[in-house]
C-alpha positions as CSV (number, residue, x, y, z in Angstrom):
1,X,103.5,94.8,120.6
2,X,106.1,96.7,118.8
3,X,104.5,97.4,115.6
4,X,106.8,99.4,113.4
5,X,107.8,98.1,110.1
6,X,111.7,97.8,109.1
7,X,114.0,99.7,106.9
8,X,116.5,98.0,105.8
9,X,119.7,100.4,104.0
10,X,121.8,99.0,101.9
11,X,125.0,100.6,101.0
12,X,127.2,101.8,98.1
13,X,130.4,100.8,96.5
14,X,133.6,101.4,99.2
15,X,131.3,102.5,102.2
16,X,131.0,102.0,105.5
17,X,127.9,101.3,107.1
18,X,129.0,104.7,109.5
19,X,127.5,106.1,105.7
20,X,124.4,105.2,106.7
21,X,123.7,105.8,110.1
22,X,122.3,109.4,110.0
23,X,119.8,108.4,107.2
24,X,119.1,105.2,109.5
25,X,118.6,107.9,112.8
26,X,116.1,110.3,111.1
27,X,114.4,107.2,109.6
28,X,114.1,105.5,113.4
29,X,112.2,109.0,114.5
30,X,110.4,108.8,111.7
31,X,108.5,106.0,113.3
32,X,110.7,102.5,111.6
33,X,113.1,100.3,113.0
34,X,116.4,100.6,110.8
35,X,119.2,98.0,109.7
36,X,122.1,98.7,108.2
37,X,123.1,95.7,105.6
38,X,127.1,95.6,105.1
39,X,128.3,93.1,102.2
40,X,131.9,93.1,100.0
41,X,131.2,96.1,97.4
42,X,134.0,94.6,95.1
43,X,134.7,91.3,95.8
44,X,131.5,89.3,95.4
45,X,129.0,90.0,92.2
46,X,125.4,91.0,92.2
47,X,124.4,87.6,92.7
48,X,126.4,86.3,95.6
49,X,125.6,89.8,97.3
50,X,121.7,89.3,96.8
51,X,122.0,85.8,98.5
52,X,124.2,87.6,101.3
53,X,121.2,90.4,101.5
54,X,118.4,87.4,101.3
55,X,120.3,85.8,104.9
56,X,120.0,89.2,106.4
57,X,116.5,89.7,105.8
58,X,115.4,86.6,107.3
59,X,117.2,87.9,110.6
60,X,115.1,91.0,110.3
61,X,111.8,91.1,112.5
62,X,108.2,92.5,111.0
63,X,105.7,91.1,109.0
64,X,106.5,94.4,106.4
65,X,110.6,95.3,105.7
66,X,111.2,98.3,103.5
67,X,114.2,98.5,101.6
68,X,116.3,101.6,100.9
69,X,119.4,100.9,98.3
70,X,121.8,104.1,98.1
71,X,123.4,103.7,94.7
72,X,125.2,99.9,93.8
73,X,123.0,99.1,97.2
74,X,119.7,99.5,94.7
75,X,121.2,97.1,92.2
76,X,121.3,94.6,94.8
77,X,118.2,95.2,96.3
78,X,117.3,94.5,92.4
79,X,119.5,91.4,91.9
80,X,117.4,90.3,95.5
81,X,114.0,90.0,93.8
82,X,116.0,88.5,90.6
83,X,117.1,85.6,92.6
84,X,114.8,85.6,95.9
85,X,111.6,87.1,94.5
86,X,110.2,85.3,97.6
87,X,110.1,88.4,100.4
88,X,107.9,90.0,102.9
89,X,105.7,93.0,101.8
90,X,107.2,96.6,101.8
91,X,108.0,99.1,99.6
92,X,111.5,100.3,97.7
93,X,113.0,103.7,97.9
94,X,116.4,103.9,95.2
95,X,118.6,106.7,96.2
96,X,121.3,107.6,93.2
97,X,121.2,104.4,91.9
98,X,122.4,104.1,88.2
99,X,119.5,101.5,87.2
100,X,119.8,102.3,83.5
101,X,123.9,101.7,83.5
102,X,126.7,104.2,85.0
103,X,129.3,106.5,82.6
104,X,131.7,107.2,85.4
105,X,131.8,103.0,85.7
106,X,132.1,102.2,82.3
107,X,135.1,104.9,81.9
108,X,136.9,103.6,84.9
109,X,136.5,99.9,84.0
110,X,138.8,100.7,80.8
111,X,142.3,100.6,82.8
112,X,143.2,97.5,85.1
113,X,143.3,99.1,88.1
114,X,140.0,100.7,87.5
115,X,138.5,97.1,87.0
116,X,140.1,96.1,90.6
117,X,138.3,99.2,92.0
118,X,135.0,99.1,90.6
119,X,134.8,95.1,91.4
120,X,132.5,92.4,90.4
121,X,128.7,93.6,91.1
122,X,129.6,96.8,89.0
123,X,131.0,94.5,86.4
124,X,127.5,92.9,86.3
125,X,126.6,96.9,85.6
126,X,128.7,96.9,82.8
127,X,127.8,94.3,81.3
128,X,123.9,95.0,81.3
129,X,122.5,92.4,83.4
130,X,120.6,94.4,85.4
131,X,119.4,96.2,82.8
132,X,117.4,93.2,81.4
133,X,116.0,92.0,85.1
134,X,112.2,92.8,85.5
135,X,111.3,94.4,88.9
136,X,108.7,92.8,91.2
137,X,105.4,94.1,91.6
138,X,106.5,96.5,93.9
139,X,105.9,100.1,95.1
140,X,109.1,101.9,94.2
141,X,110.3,105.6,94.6
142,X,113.2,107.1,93.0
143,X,115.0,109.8,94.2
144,X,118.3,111.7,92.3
145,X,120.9,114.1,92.8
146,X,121.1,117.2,90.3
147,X,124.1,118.9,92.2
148,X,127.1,117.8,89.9
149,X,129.8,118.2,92.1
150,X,131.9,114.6,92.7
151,X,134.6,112.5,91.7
152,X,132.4,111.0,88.6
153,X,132.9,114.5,86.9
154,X,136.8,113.5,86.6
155,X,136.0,110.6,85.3
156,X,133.6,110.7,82.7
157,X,131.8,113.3,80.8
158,X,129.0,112.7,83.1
159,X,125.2,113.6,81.2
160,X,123.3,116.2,82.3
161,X,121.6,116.8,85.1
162,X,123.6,114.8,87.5
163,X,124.8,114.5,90.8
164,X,129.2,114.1,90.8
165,X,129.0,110.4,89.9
166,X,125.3,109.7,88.4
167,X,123.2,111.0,86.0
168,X,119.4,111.9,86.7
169,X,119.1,110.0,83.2
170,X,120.6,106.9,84.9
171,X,118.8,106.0,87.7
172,X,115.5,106.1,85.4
173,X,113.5,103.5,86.3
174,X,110.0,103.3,84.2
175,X,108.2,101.8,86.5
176,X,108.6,103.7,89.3
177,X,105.5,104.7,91.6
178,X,107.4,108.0,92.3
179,X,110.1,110.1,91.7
180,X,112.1,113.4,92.5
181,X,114.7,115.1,91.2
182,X,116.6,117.5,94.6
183,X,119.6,119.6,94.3
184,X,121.5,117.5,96.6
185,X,125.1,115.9,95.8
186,X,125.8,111.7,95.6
187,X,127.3,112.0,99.0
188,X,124.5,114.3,100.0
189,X,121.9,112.1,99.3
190,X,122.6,110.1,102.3
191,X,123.0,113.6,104.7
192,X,120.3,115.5,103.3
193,X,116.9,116.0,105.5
194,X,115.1,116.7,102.7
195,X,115.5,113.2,101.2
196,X,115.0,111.5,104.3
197,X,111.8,113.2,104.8
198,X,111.0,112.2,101.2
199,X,112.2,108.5,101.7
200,X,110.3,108.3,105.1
201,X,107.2,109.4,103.4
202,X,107.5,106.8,100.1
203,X,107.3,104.2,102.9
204,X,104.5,105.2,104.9
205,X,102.5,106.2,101.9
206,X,103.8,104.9,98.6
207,X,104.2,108.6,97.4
208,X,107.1,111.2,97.8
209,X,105.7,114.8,99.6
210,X,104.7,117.3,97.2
């Protein structure tokens, strides 16, 4: 009996699930079964995308599914237990993920075109919604980028410490179990082993490695 419990990723805004796949591969030899979740970044808010995560998770096997949400994917993961508090037991690991709102989105939301880009879930950002959602009783990890070297910089006057496109100040979440600060960029987030040592150890044991 295969007894490993499942790690679902869910990406970030304009990515491909090939994003994912070497924090998925050091993840699977870290002992878990992995699955990438793909939805429409733009086109669909946080709402329609949590009901598109919820269907995917009921295709997923194990009696405990982690979730990993790399940036907009952790403010799905929140809208999830907003709308489908109902899930199976595991833990929640938020890589970059601007929980307490996002400076590089509210500066490009101000043109048009920068509206288009950013899309509906970030929208919801924006707005504050997620801001106001309480989070499940839940073990949850944070980890954040202090490497400021991204396209958020030419953006926005991004606050310090931050990682190119999010501040260490945004992805604040006071309820956290756990959470580390590593000199790693956005991007770098999902390629760094460090982190996926850190996120494979949240998930076995509910606390990051000293």
């Amino acid at each position: 009996m295969d007894v490993r419990a499942s790690v679902v990723l869910v990406n970030g805004l304009w990515m491909p699930d090939a994003a994912l796949w070497l924090l998925a591969r050091r993840l699977r030899r870290a002992g878990f079964r992995t699955y990438i979740f793909s939805y429409p970044t733009v086109r669909e808010d946080l709402r329609a995308n949590a009901a598109r995560l919820r269907r995917f998770l009921q295709a997923v096997p194990g009696d405990v599914v982690h979730l990993v949400g790399f940036s907009l994917g952790g403010l799905v993961v929140r809208a999830l237990f907003r709308h489908h508090p109902a899930q199976r037991p595991g833990r929640i690991v938020l890589l970059g993920c601007p929980q307490q709102g996002s400076r590089a989105a509210q500066a490009l939301a101000g043109p048009r075109p920068g509206r288009y880009l950013l899309g509906r879930s970030l929208a919801d950002l924006n707005a504050g919604l997620p801001q106001d959602w309480a989070w499940p009783e839940r073990e949850v990890g944070v980890i954040a980028g202090s490497l400021a070297f991204g396209l958020g910089r030419l953006i926005a006057s991004l606050p310090n410490p931050n990682d190119g496109t999010v501040g260490v100040a945004e992805t604040d979440m006071p309820d956290a179990r756990d959470r580390r600060v590593l000199p790693v960029t956005h991007f770098g987030l999902l390629l760094s082993t460090r982190v996926a040592s850190q996120t494979a150890a949240f998930l076995q044991t509910g606390r990051f490695l000293p």
